[in-house]
C-alpha positions as CSV (number, residue, x, y, z in Angstrom):
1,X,-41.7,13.1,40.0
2,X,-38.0,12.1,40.3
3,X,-36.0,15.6,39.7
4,X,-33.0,14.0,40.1
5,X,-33.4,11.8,36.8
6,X,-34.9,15.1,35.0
7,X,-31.7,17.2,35.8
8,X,-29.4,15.0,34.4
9,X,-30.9,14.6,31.1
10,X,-30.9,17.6,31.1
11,X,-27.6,18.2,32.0
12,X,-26.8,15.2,29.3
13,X,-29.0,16.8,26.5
14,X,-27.2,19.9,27.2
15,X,-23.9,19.4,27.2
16,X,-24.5,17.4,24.2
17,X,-25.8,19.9,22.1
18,X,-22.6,22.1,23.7
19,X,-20.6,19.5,21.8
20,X,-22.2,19.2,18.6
21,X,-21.7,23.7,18.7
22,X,-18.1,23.5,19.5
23,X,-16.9,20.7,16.7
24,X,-19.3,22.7,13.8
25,X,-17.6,25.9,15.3
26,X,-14.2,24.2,14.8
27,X,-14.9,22.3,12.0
28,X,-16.6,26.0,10.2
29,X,-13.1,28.2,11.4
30,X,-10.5,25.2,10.0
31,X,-12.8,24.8,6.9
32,X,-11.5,28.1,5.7
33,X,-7.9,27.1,6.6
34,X,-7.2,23.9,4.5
35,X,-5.0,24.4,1.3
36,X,-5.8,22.8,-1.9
37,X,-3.3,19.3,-2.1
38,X,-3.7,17.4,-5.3
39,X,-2.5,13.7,-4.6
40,X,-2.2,12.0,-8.3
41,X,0.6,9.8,-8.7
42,X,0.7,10.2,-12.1
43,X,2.3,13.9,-11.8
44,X,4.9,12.6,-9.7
45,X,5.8,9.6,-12.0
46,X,6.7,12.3,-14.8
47,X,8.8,14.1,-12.7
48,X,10.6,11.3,-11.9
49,X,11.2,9.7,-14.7
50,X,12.6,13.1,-16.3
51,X,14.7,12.9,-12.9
52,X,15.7,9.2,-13.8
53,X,17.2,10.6,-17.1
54,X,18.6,13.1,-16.5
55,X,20.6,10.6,-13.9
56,X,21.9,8.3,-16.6
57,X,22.8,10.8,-19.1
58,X,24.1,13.3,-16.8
59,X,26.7,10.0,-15.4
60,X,27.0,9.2,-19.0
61,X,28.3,12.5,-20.2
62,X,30.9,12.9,-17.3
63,X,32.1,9.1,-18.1
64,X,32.7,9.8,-21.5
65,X,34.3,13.6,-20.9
66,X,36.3,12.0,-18.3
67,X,37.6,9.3,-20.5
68,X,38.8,11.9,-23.3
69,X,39.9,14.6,-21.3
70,X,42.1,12.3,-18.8
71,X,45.2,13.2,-20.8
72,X,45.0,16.5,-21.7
73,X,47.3,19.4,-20.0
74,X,44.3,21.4,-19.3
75,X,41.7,18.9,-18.2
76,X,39.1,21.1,-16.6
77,X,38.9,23.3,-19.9
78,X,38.7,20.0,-22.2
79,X,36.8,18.8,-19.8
80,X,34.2,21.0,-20.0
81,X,33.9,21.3,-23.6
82,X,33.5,17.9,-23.6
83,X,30.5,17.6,-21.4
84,X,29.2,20.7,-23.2
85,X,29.6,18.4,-26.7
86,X,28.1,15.7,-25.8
87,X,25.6,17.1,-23.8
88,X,24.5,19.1,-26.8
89,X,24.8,15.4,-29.0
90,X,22.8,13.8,-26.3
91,X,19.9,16.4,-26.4
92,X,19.9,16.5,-30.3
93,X,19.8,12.4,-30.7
94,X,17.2,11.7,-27.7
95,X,14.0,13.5,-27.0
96,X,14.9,15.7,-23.9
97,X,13.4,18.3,-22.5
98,X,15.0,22.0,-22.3
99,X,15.2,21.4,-18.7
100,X,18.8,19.1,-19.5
101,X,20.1,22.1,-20.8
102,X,20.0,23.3,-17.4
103,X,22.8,21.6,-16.2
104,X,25.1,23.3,-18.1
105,X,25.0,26.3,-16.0
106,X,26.2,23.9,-13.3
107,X,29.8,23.4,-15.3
108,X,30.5,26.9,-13.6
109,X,31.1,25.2,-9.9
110,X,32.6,22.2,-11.7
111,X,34.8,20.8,-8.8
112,X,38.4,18.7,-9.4
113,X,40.2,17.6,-6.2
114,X,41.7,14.4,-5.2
115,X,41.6,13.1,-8.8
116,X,37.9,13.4,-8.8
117,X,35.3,15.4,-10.7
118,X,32.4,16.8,-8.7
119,X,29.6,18.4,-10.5
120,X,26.8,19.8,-8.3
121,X,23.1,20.6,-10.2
122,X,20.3,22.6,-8.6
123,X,17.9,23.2,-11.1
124,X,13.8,23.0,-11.0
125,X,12.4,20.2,-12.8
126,X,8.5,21.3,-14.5
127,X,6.1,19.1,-15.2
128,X,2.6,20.8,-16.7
129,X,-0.9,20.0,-18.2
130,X,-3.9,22.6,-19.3
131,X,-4.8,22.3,-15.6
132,X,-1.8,21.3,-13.6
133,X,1.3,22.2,-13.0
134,X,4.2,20.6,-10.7
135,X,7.6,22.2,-10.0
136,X,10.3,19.3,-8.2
137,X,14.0,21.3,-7.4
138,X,16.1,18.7,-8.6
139,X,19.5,18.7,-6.5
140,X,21.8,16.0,-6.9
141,X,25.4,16.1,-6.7
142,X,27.8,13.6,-9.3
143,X,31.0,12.3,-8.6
144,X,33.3,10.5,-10.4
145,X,36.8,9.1,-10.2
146,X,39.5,10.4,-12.5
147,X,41.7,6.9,-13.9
């Protein structure tokens, strides 16, 4: 009999099984480790399109403000009732969610330097169904040029 030829299938049967163990092992401990990650475009289309207009309305709103308030004494004040105006207009007229609301808390770090208004928005943007829901923190910063 050739012992030599029966050791190392042996040795090959072994160490194969030894490998089939350690990746079920692995594959057993990281199983318990994965999170749950729901990849549907669709959720992410919503939340960007709400993104998208609150974008044009926000640029817009601060247009139009700007163009009013450019010759008052107290700009910043008329300013911001301005935005606050036509924000309110823009809500009532258009179907917007509560969310555009939001940025009105931002007028409270409403920037003017260099002949330029800077309004800065950090506000979570919610998208939900029956079964999902999807929270994107929507962070933009708008500046415009004071003519």
């Amino acid at each position: 009999m050739n012992k030599k030829g029966e050791t190392s299938i042996t040795l090959l049967v072994l160490m194969t099984v030894l490998l089939v163990g350690a990746t079920l092992f692995l594959f057993v401990v990281d199983s318990a480790n994965i999170k749950e990650e729901i990849s549907d475009g669709r959720f992410l289309d919503e939340i960007y399109v709400k993104e998208e207009k609150l974008d044009f309305y926000v640029n817009e709103i601060m247009e139009s403000s700007i163009e009013k308030s450019k010759n008052s004494l107290n700009f910043k004040e008329d300013f911001v009732g301005n935005f606050s105006y036509e924000l309110e207009k823009c809500k009532k007229s258009e179907e917007l969610d509560d969310e555009f609301l939001q940025i009105l808390n931002a007028l409270n770090d409403l920037e003017i330097a260099n002949e330029k208004v800077i309004l800065r928005v950090n506000f979570p943007i919610k998208y939900e169904t029956d079964s999902f829901k999807a929270v994107h923190q929507y962070t933009k910063t708008f500046e415009k040029e004071v003519k």
